[in-house]
VEXSE-121769 format. One record per residue (C-alpha): residue in one letter; x, y negated, z. Coordinates in Angstrom, 3 decimals, padded with zeros to 6 digits. Example, Ala and Ser with C-alpha at 12.3 -4.5 7.8 and 13.67 -1.06 7.14 Angstrom:
{aa: a | xx: 012.300 | yy: 004.500 | zz: 007.800}
{aa: s | xx: 013.670 | yy: 001.060 | zz: 007.140}
end
This chain:
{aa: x | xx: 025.363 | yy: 003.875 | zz: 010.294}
{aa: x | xx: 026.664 | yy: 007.268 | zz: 009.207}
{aa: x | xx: 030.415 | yy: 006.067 | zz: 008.739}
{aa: x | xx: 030.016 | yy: 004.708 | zz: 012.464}
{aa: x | xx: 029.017 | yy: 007.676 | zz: 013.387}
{aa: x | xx: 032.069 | yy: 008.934 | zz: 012.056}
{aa: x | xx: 034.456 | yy: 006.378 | zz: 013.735}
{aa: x | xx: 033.076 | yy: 007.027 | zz: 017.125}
{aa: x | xx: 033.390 | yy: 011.257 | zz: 016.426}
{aa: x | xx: 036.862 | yy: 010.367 | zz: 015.334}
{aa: x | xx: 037.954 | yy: 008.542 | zz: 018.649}
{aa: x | xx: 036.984 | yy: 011.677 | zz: 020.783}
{aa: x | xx: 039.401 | yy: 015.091 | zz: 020.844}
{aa: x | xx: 037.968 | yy: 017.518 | zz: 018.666}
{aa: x | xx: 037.337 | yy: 020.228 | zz: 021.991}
{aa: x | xx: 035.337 | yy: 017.046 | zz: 023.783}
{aa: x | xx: 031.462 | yy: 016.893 | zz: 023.446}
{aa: x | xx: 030.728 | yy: 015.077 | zz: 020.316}
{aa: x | xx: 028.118 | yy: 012.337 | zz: 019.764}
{aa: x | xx: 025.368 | yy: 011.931 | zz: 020.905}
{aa: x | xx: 021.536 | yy: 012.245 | zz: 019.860}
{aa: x | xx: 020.279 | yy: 008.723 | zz: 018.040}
{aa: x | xx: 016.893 | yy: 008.181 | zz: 017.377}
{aa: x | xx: 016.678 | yy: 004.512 | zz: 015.574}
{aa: x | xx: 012.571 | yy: 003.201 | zz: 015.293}
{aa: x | xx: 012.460 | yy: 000.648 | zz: 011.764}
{aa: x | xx: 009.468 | yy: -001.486 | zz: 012.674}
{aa: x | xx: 010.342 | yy: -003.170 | zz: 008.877}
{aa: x | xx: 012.900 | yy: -003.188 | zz: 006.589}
{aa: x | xx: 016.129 | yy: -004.276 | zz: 007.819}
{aa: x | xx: 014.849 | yy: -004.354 | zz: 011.420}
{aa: x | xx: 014.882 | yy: -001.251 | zz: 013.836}
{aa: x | xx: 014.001 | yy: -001.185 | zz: 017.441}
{aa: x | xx: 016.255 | yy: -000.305 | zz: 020.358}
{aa: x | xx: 017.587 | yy: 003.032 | zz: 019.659}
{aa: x | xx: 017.138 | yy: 005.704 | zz: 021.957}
{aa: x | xx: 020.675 | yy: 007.669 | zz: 022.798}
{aa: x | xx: 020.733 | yy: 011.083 | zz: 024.554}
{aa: x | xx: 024.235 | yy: 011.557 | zz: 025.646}
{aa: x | xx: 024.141 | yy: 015.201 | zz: 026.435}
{aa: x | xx: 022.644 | yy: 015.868 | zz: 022.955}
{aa: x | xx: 019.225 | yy: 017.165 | zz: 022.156}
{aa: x | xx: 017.951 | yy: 020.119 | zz: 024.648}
{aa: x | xx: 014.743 | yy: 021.535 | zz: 024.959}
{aa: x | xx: 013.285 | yy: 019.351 | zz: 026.671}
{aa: x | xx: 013.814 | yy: 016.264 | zz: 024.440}
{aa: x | xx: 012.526 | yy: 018.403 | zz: 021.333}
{aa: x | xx: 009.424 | yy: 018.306 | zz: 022.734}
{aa: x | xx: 009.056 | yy: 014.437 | zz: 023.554}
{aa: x | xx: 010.502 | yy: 013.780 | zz: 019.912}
{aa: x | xx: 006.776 | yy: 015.246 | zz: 018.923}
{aa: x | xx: 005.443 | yy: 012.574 | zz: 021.314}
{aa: x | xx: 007.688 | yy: 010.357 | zz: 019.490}
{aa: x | xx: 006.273 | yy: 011.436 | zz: 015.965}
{aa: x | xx: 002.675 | yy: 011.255 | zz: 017.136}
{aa: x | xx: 003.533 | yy: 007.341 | zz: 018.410}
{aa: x | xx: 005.060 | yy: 006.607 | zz: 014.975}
{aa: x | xx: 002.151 | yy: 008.108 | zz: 013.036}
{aa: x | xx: -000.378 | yy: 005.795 | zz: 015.184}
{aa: x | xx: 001.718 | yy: 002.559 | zz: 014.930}
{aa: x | xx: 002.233 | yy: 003.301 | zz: 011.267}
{aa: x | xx: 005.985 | yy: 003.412 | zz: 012.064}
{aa: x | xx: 007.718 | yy: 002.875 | zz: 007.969}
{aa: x | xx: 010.860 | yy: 004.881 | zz: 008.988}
{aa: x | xx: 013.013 | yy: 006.492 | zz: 011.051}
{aa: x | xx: 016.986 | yy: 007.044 | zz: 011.292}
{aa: x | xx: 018.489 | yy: 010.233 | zz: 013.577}
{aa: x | xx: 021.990 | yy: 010.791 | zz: 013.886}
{aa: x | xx: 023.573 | yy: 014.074 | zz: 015.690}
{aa: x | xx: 026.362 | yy: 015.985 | zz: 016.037}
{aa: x | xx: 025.735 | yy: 019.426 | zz: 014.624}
{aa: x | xx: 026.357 | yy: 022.951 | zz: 013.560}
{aa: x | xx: 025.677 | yy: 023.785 | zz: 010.033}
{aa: x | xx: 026.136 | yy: 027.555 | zz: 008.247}
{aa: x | xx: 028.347 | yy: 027.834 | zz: 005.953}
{aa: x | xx: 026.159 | yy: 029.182 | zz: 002.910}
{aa: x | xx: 028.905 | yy: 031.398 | zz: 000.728}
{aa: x | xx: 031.011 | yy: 032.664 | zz: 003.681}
{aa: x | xx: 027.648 | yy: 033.487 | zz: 005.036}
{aa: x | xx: 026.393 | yy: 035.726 | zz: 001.937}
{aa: x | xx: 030.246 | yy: 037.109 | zz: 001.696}
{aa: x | xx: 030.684 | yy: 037.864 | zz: 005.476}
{aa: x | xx: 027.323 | yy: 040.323 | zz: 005.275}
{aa: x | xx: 027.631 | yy: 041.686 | zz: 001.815}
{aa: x | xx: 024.601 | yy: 039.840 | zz: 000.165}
{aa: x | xx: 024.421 | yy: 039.210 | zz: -003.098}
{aa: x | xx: 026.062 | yy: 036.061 | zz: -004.483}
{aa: x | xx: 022.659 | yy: 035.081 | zz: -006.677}
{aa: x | xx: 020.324 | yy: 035.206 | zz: -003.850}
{aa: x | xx: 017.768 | yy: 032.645 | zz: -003.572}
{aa: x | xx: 017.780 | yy: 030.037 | zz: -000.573}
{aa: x | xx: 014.732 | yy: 031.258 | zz: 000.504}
{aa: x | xx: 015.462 | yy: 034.892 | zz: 000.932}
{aa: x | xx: 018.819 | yy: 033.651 | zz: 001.992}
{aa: x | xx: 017.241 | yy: 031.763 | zz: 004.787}
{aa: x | xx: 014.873 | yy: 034.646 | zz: 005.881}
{aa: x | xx: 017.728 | yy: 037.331 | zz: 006.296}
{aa: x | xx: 020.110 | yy: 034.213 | zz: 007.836}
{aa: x | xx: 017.359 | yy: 033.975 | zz: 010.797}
{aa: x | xx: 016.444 | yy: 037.046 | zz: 010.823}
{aa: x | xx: 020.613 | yy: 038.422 | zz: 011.642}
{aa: x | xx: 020.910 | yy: 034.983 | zz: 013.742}
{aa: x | xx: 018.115 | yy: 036.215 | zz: 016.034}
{aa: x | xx: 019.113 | yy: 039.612 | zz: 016.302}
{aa: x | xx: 022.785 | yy: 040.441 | zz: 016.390}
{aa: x | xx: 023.286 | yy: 036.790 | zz: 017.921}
{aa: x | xx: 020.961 | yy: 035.803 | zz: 020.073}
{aa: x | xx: 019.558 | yy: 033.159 | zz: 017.586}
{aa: x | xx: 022.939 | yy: 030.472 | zz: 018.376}
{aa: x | xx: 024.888 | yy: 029.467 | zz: 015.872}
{aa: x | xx: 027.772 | yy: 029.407 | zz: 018.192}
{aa: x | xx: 027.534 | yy: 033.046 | zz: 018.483}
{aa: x | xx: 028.692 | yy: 033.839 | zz: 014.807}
{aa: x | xx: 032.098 | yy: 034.017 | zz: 014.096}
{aa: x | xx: 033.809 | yy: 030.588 | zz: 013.651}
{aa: x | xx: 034.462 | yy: 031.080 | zz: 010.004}
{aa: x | xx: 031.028 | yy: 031.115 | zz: 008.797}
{aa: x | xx: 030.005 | yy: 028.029 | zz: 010.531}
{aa: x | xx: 031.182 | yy: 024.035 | zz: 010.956}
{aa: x | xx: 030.926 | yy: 021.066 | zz: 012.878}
{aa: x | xx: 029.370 | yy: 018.062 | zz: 011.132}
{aa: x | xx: 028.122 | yy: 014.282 | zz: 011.723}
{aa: x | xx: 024.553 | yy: 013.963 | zz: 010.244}
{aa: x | xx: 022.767 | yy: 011.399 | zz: 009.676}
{aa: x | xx: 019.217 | yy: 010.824 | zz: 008.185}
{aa: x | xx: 016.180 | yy: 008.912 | zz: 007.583}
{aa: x | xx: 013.410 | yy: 009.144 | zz: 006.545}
{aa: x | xx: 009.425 | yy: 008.107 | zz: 006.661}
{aa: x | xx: 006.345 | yy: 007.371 | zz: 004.737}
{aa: x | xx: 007.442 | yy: 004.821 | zz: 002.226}
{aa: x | xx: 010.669 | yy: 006.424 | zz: 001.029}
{aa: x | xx: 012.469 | yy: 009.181 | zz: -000.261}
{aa: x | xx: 014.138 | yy: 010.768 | zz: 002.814}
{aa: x | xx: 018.328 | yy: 010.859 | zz: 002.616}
{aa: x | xx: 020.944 | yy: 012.778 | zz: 004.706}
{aa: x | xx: 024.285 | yy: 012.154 | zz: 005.042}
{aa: x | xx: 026.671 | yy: 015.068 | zz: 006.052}
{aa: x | xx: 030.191 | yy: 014.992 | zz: 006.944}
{aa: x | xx: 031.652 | yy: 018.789 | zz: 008.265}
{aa: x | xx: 034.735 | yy: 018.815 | zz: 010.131}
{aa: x | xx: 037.152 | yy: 020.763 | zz: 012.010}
{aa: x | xx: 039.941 | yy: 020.094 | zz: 014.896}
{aa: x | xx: 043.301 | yy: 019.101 | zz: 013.763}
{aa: x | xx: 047.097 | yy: 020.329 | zz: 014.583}
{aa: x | xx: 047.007 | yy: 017.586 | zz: 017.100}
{aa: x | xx: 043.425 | yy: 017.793 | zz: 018.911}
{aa: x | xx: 041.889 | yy: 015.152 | zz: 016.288}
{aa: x | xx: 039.374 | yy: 015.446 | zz: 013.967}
{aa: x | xx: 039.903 | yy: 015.948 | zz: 010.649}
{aa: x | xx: 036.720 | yy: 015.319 | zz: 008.066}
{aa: x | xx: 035.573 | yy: 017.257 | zz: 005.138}
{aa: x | xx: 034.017 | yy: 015.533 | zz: 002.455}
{aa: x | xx: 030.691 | yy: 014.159 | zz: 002.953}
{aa: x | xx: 027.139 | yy: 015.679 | zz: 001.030}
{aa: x | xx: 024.231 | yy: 013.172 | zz: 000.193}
{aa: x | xx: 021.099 | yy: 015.617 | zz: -000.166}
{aa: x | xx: 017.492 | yy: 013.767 | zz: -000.405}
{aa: x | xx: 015.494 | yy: 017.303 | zz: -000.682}
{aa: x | xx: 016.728 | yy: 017.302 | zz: 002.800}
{aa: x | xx: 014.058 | yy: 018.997 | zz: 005.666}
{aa: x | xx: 015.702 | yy: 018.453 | zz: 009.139}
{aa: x | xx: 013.012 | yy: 019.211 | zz: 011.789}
{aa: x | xx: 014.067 | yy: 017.753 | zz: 014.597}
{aa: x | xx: 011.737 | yy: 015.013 | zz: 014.232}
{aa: x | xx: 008.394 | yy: 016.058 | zz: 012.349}
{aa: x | xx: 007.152 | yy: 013.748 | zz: 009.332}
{aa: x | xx: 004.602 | yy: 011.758 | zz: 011.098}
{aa: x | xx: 002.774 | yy: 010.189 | zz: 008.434}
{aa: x | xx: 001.728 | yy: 013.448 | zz: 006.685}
{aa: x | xx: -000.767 | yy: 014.633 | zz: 009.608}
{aa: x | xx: -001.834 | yy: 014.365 | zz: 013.162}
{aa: x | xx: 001.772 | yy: 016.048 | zz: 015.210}
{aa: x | xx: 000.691 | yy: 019.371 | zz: 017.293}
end
């Protein structure tokens, strides 16, 4: 799913709107429900009926669940470099004074730091209750030409992405 993802990214100009949100339901291994595909990406709106989404998993004992997004994502060492932290710091203070600069000096958008400290990427992920949860990453950037031109892809499965809560550890508020 993840190198589709890519193939359909890679057909679009880099300045043009990427892909969209995918939510894909598995009702059982190997077989997923209709997928649900929000062209003009994830707003506000739709964060808040994924949680309606998560508490309809957790009551139908949904086994897993695959999103797929076009993204932002930090870049970690220009990041530290760009305000003077120290190289050593921990991810979780480095997360604390990340949101706490992105909220203030920013306006708490990604978009509103300077280019070099952040990337496009493809992600995809799944995850639910009966295995270990995997994301697939793939940064990129436009090319001479308009095209997009991929970075090489990360595999984390310590992954948290909270777009869509885990619904099989408790009741979704």
């Amino acid at each position: 799913m993840h190198r589709l993802g890519l193939e359909q990214r890679a057909r679009l100009p880099y300045e043009k709107d990427g892909l969209p949100f995918r939510l894909r339901p598995y009702l059982a291994p190997g077989d997923h429900g209709p997928d649900l595909v929000l062209k003009g990406g994830l707003d506000d709106f739709m964060r808040r009926a994924l949680l309606v989404a998560a508490e309809l998993f957790r009551t139908s004992n949904l086994p897993a669940a695959l999103i797929q997004s076009d993204a932002r994502q930090a870049r970690m060492s220009a990041v530290v470099t760009h305000f003077g932290w120290p190289a050593d710091l921990g991810l979780e203070e480095y997360h604390q004074r990340y949101q706490r600069i992105l909220d203030e000096r920013f306006g708490g958008a990604m978009e509103n730091l300077p280019q070099h400290l952040w990337t496009d990427t493809i992600i995809t992920t799944i995850k639910g209750p009966r295995l270990m949860p995997l994301m697939l990453s793939t940064p990129y950037h436009g090319g001479e030409k308009g095209d997009v031109v991929y970075e090489e892809t990360m595999e984390d499965s310590a992954c948290e992405w909270g777009v869509l809560p885990d619904w099989w550890k408790s009741p979704v508020n």
